[in-house]
VOFITI-117811 format. One line per field, with one value per residue (C-alpha): residue in one letter; x, z, y; residue number from 0. Coordinates in steps of 0.001 Angstrom, whole numbers. Layout:
BEGIN
type: (A	...)
x: (X	...)
z: (Z	...)
y: (Y	...)
seq: (NUM	...)
This chain:
BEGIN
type: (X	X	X	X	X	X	X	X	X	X	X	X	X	X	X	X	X	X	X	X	X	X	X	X	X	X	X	X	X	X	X	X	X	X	X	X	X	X	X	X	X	X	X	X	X	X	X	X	X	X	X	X	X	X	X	X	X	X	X	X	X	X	X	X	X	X	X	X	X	X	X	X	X	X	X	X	X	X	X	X	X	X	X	X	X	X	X	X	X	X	X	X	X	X	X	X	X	X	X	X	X	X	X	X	X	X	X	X	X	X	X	X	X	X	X	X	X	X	X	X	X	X	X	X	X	X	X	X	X	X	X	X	X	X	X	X	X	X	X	X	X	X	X	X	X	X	X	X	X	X	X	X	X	X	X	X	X	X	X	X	X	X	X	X	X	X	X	X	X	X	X	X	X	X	X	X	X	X	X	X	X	X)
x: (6778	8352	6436	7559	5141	4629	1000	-53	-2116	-5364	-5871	-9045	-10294	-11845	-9076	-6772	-9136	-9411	-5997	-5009	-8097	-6518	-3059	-5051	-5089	-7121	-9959	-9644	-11331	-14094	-15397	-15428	-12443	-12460	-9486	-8581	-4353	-3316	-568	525	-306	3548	3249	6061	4684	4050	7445	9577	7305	6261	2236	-583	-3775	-6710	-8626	-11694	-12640	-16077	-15645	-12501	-10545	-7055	-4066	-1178	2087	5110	7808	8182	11338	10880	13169	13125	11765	9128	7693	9234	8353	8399	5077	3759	-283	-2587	-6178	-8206	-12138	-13828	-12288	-14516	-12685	-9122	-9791	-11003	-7818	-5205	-6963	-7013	-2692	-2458	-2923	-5924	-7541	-5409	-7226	-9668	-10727	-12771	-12203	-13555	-10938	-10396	-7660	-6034	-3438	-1282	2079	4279	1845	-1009	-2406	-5056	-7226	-8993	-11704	-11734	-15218	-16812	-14082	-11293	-13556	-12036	-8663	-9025	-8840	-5451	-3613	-774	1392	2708	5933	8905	11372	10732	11814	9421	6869	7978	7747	4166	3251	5038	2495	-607	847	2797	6327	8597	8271	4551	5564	5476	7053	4475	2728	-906	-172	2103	-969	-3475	-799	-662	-4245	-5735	-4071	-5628	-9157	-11507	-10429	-11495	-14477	-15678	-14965	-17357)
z: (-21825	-23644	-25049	-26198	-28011	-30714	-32297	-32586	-35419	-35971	-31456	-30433	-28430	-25782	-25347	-24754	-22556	-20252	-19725	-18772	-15940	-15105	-14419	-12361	-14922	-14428	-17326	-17393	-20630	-22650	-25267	-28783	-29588	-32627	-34160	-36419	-37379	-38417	-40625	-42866	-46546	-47649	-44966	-42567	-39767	-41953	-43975	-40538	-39260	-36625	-35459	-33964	-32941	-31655	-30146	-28061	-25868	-24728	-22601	-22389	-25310	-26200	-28350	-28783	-30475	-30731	-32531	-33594	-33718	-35354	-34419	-35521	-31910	-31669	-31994	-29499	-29182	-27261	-26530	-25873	-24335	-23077	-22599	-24031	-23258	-26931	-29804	-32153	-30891	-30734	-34225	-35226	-33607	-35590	-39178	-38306	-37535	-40705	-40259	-41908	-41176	-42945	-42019	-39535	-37420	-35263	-33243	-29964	-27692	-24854	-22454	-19736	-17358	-15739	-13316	-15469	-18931	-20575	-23650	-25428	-27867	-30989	-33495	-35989	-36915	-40268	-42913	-41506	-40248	-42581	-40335	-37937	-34335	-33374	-29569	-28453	-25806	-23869	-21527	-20505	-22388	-25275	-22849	-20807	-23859	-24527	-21347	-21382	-25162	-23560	-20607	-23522	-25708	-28590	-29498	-29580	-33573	-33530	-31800	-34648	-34602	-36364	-36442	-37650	-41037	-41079	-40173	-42758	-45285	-44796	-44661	-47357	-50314	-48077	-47760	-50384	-49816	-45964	-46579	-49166	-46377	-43910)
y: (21784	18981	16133	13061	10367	7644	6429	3462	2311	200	-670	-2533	53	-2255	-4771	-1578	118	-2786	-3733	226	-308	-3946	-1736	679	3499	6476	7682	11630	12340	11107	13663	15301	17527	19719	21387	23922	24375	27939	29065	31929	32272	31363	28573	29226	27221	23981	24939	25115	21694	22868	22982	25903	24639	25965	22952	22880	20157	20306	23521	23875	26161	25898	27343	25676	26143	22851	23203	19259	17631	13777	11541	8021	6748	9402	12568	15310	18842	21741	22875	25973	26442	28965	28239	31072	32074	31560	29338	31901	35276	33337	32331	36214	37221	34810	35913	39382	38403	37492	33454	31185	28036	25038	22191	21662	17978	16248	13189	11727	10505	8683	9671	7575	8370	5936	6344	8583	8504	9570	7364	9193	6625	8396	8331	10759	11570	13631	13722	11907	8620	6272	6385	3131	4147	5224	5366	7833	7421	10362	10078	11565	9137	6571	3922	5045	4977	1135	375	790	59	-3377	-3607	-2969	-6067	-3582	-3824	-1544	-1719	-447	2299	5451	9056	10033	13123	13829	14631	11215	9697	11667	11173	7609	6261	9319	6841	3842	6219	4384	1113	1487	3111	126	-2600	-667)
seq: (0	1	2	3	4	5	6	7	8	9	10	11	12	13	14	15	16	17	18	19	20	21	22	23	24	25	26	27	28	29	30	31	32	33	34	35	36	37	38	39	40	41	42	43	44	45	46	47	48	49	50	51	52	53	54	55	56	57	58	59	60	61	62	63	64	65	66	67	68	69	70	71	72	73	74	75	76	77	78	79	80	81	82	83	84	85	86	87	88	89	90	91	92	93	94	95	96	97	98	99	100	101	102	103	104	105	106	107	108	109	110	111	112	113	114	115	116	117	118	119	120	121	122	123	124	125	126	127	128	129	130	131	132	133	134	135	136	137	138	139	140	141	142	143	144	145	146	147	148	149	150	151	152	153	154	155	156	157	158	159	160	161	162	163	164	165	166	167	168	169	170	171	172	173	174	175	176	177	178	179	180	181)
């Protein structure tokens, strides 16, 4: 499956939230997601770009590879998914393949659909909870994606390509400073 989506930084959660129910968006998630990324000891995975998860949303377990391609109007991979039985056996079965846990989050998200996309608002929680809240949009096309950051009150300009390292990378130097104004 190909995706194709951009972040959003710093949203008011509420002021987003009620505009997608003013278009007639539909809520199909509320919940705590944790994830754990996997790569080889000489890090081919990270080395090549490209991203496996494990993830596990309240009941439901995931693993997922993409193989990211940036591009300055947003983030597009190919994605790969199975859902599998027990995140605790599908991580047993990756070490045993060689792979190890390279960093490992939680976040509680919010996920909207609406026509043709799916905007997915999170929180990271435990280490990562001095990163503001955060919104992706998820569409076919990036005009499709500015269409709708356009309906939500964003330009087309705070719509990123960013990934979630981007987005670790750019608020971990901005970390302390956050946590001081809380």
């Amino acid at each position: 499956m190909k995706e194709v989506e951009v972040k959003i930084l710093e949203v008011n959660r509420t002021s987003v939230i009620e505009t997608l129910e003013d278009l007639g968006a539909r809520k199909i998630f509320d919940g705590d997601i944790e994830t754990l990324f996997f790569d080889f000891k000489n890090g081919a995975i990270i080395k090549s770009k490209d991203v496996l998860r494990l993830r596990k949303e309240e009941v439901r377990t995931e693993l997922t590879y993409k193989k990211v391609r940036i591009t300055s109007a947003a983030k597009v991979a190919e994605e790969y998914s199975v859902e599998v039985s027990s995140l605790e056996t599908m991580k047993k079965i990756l070490k045993n393949l060689g792979l190890e846990v390279i960093e490992d989050m939680s976040k509680h998200r919010i996920s909207y659909v609406f026509e043709r996309a799916r905007f997915d608002i999170d929180c990271y929680l435990g280490k990562y909870d001095f990163i503001p809240e955060f919104m992706e949009i998820e569409a076919e096309s990036i005009d499709l994606i500015r269409k709708y950051a356009g309906l939500l009150g964003f330009s087309p300009e705070k719509c990123l390509p960013w990934s979630t390292e981007d987005i670790l990378n750019y608020y971990s130097s901005k970390g302390i400073e956050l946590k001081q104004k809380r």
